[in-house]
C-alpha positions in Angstrom: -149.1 3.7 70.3 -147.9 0.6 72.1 -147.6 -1.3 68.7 -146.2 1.7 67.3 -143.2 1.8 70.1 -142.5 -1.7 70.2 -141.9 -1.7 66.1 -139.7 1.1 66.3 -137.7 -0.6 69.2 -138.0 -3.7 67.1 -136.8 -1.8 63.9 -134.1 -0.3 65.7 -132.6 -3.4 67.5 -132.6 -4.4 64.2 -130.7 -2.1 62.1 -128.0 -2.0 65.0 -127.8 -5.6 64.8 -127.6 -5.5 61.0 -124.6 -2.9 61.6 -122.2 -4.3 64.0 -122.8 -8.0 61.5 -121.4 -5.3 58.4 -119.2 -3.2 60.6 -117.6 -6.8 61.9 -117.5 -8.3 58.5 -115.7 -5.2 57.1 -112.9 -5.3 59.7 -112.4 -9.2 60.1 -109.1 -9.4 58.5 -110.2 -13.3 58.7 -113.3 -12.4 56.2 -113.2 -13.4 52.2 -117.0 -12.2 50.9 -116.9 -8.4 51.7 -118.4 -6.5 48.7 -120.8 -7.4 45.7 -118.7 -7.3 42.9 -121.3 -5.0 41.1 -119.0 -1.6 41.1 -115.1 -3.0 40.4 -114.0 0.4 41.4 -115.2 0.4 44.5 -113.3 -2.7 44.9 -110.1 -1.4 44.1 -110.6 2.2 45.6 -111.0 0.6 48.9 -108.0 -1.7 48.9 -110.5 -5.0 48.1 -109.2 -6.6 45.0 -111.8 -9.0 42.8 -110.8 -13.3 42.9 -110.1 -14.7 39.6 -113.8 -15.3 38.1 -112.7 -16.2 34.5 -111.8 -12.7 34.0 -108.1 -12.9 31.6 -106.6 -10.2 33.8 -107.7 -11.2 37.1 -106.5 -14.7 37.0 -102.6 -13.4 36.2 -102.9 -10.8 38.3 -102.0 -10.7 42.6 -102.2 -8.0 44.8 -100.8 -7.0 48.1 -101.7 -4.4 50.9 -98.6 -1.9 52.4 -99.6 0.1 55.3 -96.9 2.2 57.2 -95.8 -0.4 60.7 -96.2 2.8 62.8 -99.5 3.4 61.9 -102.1 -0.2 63.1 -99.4 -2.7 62.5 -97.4 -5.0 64.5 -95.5 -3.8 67.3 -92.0 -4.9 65.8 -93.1 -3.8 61.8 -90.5 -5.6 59.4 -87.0 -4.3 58.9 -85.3 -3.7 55.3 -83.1 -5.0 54.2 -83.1 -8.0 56.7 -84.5 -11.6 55.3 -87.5 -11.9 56.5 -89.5 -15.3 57.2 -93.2 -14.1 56.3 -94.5 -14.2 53.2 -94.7 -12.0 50.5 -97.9 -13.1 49.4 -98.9 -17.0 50.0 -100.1 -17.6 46.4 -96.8 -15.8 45.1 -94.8 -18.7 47.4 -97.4 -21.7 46.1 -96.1 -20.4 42.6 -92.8 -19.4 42.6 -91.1 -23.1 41.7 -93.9 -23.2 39.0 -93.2 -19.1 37.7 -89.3 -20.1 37.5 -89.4 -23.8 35.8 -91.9 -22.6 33.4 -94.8 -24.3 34.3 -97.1 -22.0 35.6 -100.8 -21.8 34.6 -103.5 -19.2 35.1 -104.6 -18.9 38.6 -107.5 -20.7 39.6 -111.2 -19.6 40.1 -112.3 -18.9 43.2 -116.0 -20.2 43.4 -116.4 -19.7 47.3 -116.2 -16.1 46.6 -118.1 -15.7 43.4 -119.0 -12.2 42.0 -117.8 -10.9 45.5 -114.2 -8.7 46.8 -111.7 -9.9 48.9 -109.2 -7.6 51.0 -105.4 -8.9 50.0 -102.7 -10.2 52.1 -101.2 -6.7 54.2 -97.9 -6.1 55.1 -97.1 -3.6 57.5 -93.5 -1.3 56.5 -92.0 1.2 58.4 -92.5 3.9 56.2 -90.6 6.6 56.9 -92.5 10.3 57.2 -91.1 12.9 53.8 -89.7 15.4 55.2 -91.7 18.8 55.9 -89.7 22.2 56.0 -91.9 24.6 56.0 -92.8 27.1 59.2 -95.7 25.5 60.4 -94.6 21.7 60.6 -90.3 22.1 61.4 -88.1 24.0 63.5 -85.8 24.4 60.9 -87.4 26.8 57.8 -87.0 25.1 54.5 -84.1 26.9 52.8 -84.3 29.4 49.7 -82.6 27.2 46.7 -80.9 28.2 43.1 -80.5 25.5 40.6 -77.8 26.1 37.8 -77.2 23.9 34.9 -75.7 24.1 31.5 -77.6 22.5 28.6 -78.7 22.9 24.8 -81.9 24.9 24.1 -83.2 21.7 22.6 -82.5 19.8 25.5 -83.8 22.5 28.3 -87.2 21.8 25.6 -87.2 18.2 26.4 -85.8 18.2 29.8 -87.7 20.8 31.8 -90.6 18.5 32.2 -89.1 16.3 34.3 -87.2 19.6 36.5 -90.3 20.6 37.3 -90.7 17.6 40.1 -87.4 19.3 42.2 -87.7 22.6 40.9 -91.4 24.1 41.7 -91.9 21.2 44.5 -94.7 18.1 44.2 -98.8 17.6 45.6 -99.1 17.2 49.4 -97.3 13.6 50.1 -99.8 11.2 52.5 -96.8 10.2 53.8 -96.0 13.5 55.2 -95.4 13.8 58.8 -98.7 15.9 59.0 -100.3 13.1 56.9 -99.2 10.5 59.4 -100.2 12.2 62.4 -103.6 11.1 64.0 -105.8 14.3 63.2 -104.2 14.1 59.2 -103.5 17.6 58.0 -101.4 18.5 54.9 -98.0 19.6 54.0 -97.4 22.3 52.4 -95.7 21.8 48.5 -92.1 23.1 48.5 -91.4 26.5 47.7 -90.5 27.0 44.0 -86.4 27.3 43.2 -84.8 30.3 41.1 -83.0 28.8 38.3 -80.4 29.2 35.6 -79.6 27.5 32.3 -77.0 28.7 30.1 -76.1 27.4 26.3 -73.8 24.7 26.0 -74.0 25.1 22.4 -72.7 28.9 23.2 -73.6 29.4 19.7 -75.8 32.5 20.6 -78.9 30.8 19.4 -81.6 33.3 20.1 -84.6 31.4 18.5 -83.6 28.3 20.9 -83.5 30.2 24.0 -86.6 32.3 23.1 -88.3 28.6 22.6 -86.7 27.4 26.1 -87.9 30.2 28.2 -91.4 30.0 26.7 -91.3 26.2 27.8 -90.2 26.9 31.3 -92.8 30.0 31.7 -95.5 27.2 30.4 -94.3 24.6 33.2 -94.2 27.1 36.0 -90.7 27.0 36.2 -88.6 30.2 37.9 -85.7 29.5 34.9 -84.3 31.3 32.7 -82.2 30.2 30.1 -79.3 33.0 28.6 -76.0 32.7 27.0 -72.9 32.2 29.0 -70.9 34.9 30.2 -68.4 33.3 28.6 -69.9 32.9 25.5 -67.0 31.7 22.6 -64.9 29.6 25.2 -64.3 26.2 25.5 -67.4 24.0 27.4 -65.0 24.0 30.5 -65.0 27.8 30.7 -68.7 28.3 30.3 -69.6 26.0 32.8 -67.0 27.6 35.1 -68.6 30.6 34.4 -71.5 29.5 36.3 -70.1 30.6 39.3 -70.7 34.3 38.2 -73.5 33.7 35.9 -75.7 32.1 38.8 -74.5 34.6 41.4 -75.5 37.0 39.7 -78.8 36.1 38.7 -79.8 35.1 41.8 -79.0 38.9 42.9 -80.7 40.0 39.9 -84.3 38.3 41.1 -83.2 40.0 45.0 -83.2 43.3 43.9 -85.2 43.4 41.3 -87.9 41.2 42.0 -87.7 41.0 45.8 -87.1 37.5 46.0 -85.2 36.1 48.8 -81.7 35.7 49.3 -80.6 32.2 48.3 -78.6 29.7 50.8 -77.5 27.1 48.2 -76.9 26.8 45.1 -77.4 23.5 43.5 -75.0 22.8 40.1 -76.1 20.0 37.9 -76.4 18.1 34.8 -79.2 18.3 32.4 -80.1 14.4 33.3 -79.7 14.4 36.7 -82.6 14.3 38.6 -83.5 14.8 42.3 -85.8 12.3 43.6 -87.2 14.2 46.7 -87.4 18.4 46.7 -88.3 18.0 50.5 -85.6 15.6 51.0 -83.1 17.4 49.3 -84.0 20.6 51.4 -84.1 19.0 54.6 -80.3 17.9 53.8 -79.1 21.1 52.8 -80.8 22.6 56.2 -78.8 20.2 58.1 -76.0 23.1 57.0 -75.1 26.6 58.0 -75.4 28.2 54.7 -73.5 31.0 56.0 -69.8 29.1 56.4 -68.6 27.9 53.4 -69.4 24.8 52.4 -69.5 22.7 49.4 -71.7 19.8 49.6 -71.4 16.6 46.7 -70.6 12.7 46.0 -67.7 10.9 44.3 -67.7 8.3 41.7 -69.9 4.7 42.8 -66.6 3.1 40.4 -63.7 2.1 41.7 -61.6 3.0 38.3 -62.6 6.4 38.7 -62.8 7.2 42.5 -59.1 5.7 41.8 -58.0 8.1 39.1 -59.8 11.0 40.4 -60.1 10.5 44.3 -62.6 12.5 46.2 -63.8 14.9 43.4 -67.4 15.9 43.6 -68.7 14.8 40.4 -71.6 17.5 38.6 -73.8 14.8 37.5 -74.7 13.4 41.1 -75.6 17.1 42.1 -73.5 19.4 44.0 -74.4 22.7 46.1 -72.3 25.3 47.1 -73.4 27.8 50.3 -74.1 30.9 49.9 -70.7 32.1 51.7 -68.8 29.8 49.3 -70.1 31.0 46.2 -69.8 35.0 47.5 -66.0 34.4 48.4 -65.7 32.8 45.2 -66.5 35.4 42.9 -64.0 37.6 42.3 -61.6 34.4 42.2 -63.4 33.3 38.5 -61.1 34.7 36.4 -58.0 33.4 37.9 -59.1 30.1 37.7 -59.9 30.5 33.9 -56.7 31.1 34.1 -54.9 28.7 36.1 -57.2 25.8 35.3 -57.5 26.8 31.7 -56.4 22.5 30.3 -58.4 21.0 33.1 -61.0 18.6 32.0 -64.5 18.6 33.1 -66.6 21.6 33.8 -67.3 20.2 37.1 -63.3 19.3 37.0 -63.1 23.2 37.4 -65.7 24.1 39.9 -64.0 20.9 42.0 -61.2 19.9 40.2 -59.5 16.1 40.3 -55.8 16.1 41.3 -53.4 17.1 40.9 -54.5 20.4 39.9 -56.5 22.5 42.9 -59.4 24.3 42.3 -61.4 27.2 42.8 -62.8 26.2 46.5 -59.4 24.6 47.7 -57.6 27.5 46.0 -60.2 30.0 48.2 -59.9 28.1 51.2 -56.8 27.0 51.4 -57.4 23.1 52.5 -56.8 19.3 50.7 -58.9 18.3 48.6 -59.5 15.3 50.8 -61.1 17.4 53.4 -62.7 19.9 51.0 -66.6 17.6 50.6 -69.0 17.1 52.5 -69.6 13.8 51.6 -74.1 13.2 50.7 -73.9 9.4 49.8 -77.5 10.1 48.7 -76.0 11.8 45.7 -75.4 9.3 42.8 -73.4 10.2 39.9 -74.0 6.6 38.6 -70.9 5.9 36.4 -71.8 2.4 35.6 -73.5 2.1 31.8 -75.6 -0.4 30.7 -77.7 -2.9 33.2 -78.6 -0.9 36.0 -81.0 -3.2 37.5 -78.7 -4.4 40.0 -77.7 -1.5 41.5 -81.3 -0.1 41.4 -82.2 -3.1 43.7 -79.1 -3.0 46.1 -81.1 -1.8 49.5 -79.0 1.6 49.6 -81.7 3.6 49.8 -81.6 6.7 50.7 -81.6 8.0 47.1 -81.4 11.9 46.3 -80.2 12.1 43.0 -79.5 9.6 40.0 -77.6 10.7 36.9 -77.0 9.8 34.0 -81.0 8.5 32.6 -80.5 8.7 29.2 -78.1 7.5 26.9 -75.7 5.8 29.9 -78.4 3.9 31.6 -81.0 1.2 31.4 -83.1 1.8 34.7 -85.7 -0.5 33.8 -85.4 -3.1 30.7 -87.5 -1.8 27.4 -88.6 1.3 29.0 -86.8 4.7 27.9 -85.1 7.0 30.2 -87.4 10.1 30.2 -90.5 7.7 30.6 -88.7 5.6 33.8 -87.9 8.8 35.4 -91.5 10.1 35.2 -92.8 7.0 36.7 -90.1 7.4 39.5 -91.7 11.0 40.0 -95.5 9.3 40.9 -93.6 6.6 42.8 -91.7 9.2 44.6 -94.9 11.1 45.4 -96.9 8.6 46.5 -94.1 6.7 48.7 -92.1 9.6 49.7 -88.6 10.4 49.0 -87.4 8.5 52.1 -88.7 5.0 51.1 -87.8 5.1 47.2 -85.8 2.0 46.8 -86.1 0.7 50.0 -86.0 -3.2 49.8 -87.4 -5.8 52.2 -87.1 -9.6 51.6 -89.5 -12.4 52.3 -89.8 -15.4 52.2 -86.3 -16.3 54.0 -84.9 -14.5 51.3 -86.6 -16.1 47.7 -88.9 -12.8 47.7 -87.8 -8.8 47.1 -89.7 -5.7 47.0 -87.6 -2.7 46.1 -90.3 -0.1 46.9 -91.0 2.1 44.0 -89.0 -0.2 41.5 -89.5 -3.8 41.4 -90.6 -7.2 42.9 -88.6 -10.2 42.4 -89.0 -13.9 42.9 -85.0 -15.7 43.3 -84.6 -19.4 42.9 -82.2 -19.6 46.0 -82.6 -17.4 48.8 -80.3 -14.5 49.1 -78.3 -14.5 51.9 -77.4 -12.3 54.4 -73.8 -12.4 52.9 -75.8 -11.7 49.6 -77.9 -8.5 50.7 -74.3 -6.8 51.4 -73.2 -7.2 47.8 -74.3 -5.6 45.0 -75.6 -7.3 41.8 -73.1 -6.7 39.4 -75.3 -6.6 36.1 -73.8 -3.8 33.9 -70.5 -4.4 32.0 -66.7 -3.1 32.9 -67.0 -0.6 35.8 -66.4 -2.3 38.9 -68.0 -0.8 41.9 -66.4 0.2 44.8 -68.5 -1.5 46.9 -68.4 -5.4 47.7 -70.0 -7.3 44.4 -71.7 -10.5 43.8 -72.4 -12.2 40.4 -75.3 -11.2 37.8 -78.6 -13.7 38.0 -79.9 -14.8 34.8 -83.4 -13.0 34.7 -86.1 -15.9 33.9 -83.3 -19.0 34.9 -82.2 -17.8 38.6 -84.6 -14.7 39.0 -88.0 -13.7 37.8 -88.1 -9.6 38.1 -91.6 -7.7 38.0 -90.6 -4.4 37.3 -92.6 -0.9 38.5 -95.2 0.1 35.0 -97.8 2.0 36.1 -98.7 4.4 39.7 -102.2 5.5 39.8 -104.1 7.4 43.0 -107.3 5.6 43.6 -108.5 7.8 46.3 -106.7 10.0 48.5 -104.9 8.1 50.7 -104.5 4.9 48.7 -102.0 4.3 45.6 -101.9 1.3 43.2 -98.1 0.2 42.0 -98.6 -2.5 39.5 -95.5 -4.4 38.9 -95.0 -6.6 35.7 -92.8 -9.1 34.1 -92.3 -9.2 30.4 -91.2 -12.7 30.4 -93.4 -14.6 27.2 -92.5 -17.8 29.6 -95.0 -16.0 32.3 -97.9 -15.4 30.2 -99.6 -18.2 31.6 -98.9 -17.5 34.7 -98.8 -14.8 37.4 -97.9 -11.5 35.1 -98.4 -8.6 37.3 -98.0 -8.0 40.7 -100.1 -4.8 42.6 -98.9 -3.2 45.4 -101.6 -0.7 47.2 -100.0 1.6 49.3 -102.4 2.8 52.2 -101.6 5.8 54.1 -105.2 6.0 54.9 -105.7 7.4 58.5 -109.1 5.8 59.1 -110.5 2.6 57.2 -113.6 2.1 58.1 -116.2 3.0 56.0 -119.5 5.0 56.0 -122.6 3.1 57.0 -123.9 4.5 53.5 -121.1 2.8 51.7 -122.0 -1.0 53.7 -125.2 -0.3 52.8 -125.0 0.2 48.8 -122.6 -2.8 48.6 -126.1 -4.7 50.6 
């Protein structure tokens, strides 16, 4: 018995032993052999990232760790948008002079660390928390919303994909303010939004719209997609006619369906896009539905924000309260009338000067003072290069416009395919922290979260973060300006390709450059986003990697 007891002890001592030596090698931020490199995705579901061994990808490949500042960080978590001194990533810096001369080789191999996991470089952000508006998690109840556009049949087909990440809401967001709190929890996925499409064609094409509502009943969408009330009239009139049309389907779904009574009513284009259903809510809450207001943007151009003042443009998203849009409907057919030469549905619904329109006419006030001015809402006039304005630090972003056919958003990749790699972005980061930028490396490193990484030859200054790039043609911004950098000469860019969940909690962003001068070199960058609560892992886990 006494041998028995004193092996147990001894067995015991030992295993404790043999778990604070794992535990302590686990957490030692300090610590480069974690893992056997036996099961790679273990590796990369746990934030550890393999050193080059020979393997092709690997040794082109880097990877870095973001974890929210407010969660284990550093008391005083980096700033955007403010050039910081640390470094990006260390092997980034050792390379960048090599990356931008054109000299840069395949990364070496590792040997110390052969056939084993090391945890990346981490840099702790102050991620902001997506907005929750539900009952449970706000004071303020997430309002009821009606989206109302105007659009081919063909188009709703092609379109109505990417509406479905505003209109029926997105997964639970780790970056929730449930998801940040100590204890976790989840937040609730926005309530689903009544919607409206009417023909632009107005060519009473019943096949088209029999094909569009099938497409929106296989997407889960609440749309429906009907001829215009004004049906046979000029493009200006039918999207005027909106204002009834919506109204009165919206009343429609009430009564009928029991559905409840909608606060705003959000007008559109068939490419704009909202980034954030939360955050969009949460804005529109900010607002007493029941006073008339008319909530938009103006144009980003100076050319037309000149000609046209403070019009709110339809493209960047506009929304009209629910005592706006009730005041305005018996006033519809006067302003067919009065309005009948203006240009520009949206010229009609919020008309440029000098003519008024509808909501001035109602409420009797300057069209100065009509908006309430969003500055999230971009109506993105520009054409051509976008990339500059994409990585100007204005985030916050709750709309862009304009996707296909004015825009390159990322170089090589089509609209419709950017904007759905936004959407994973979007859900993984949060509405909030899509395009935030933070700078490195006194200013020769920038991460535009969700969007890009880039490596500059001289730092930016911080005379240079208030400007913005100037990289499309014509159109100059209203905003303060600086000159376009030659991509590969002054700047090397590793745009956003590919967002994949690895496990709840923990999201890979993998960033590449399509430069041929860089295939010998560093061609992707990884970004794992963490919003993991709790790190450490099971003893089970430390003791299959033994």
């Amino acid at each position: 018995m006494r041998w028995r007891r004193g092996l147990a002890g001894t067995t015991a001592a030992t295993c404790i032993a043999l778990t604070l030596l794992f535990g302590r090698a686990f957490h030692d931020p300090t610590t480069t052999s974690l893992a056997s490199r036996a099961d790679q995705g273990w590796c990369a579901a746990t934030g550890l990232v393999s050193p080059p061994q020979g393997d092709e990808a690997d040794r082109h490949r880097l990877t870095v760790v973001v974890r929210p500042g407010n969660d284990s960080g550093p008391q005083a978590p980096n700033q955007d948008n403010t050039i910081l001194p640390d470094s990006f990533h260390p092997v980034l810096a050792a390379q960048r002079d090599a990356l931008l001369n054109k000299t840069a080789t395949a990364l070496p191999v590792n040997t110390s660390v052969a056939g084993q996991c090391v945890e990346p470089p981490t840099q702790f952000l102050p991620l902001l928390p997506r907005p929750s508006l539900s009952l449970e998690h706000s004071s303020r109840p997430s309002p009821e919303l009606f989206f109302a556009l105007c659009t081919t049949p063909k188009r709703a087909v092609e379109y109505s994909p990417l509406w479905r990440h505003f209109m029926s809401g997105q997964e639970d967001d780790p970056l929730s303010a449930a998801g940040l709190a100590a204890d976790g929890g989840d937040t609730p996925s926005s309530t689903s939004a009544g919607c409206l499409v009417t023909d632009a064609a107005g060519q009473g094409d019943a096949e088209g719209l029999a094909l569009a509502n099938a497409e929106f009943r296989r997407l889960g969408l609440s749309c429906t997609m009907r001829d215009s009330s004004r049906a046979g009239q000029r493009y200006e009139m039918r999207v005027l006619g909106m204002v009834n049309d919506a109204w009165e389907e919206s009343e429609r779904r009430r009564t009928q369906e029991g559905a409840p009574p909608v606060e705003w009513f959000v007008f559109g284009d068939d490419d704009t896009w909202f980034t954030d259903p939360a955050m969009l809510r949460e804005t529109l809450a900010g607002y007493d539905s029941s006073e008339p207001h008319i909530l938009g943007s103006f144009s980003e151009t100076r050319s037309n924000y000149d000609a046209f003042g403070r019009i709110v443009f339809g493209g960047a998203g506009l929304a009209i309260s629910r005592a706006l849009m009730s005041r305005m409907q018996p006033l519809v057919d006067e302003c067919s009338t009065r309005f009948a030469r203006v240009y520009g549905g949206d010229g009609i619904i919020a008309s440029p000067p000098p003519s008024s329109h509808c909501a001035a006419l109602l409420l009797d006030v300057p069209l100065p003072i009509l908006v309430d001015e969003v500055p999230g809402l971009r109506q993105m006039d520009i054409r051509g290069d976008a990339t500059g304005y994409m990585t100007a630090g204005t985030a916050p972003f709750l709309s862009l416009h304009h996707w296909t056919g004015w825009l390159t958003l990322v170089p090589g990749v089509p609209g419709k395919e950017t904007i759905e790699l936004f959407a994973k972005a979007v859900t993984a980061l949060g509405g909030p922290n899509f395009l935030r930028r933070w700078v490195f490396d006194g200013g020769l490193v920038v991460f535009t979260a969700g969007y890009s990484v880039q490596l500059h030859r001289n730092a930016l200054t911080e005379e240079d973060l208030e400007r913005i790039e100037w990289t499309w043609k014509n159109h100059e911004p209203r905003r303060l300006s600086r000159r376009k950098q030659l991509e590969g000469r002054e700047k090397i860019t590793y745009y956003l390709t590919a967002v994949e969940e690895l496990e709840p909690g923990l999201t890979r962003l993998r960033h590449t450059s399509s430069l041929k001068t860089l295939q010998d070199g560093v061609r992707e960058i990884d970004v794992l986003l963490d919003t993991r609560s709790e790190r450490r892992f099971p003893w089970w886990d430390r003791w299959r990697l033994g």
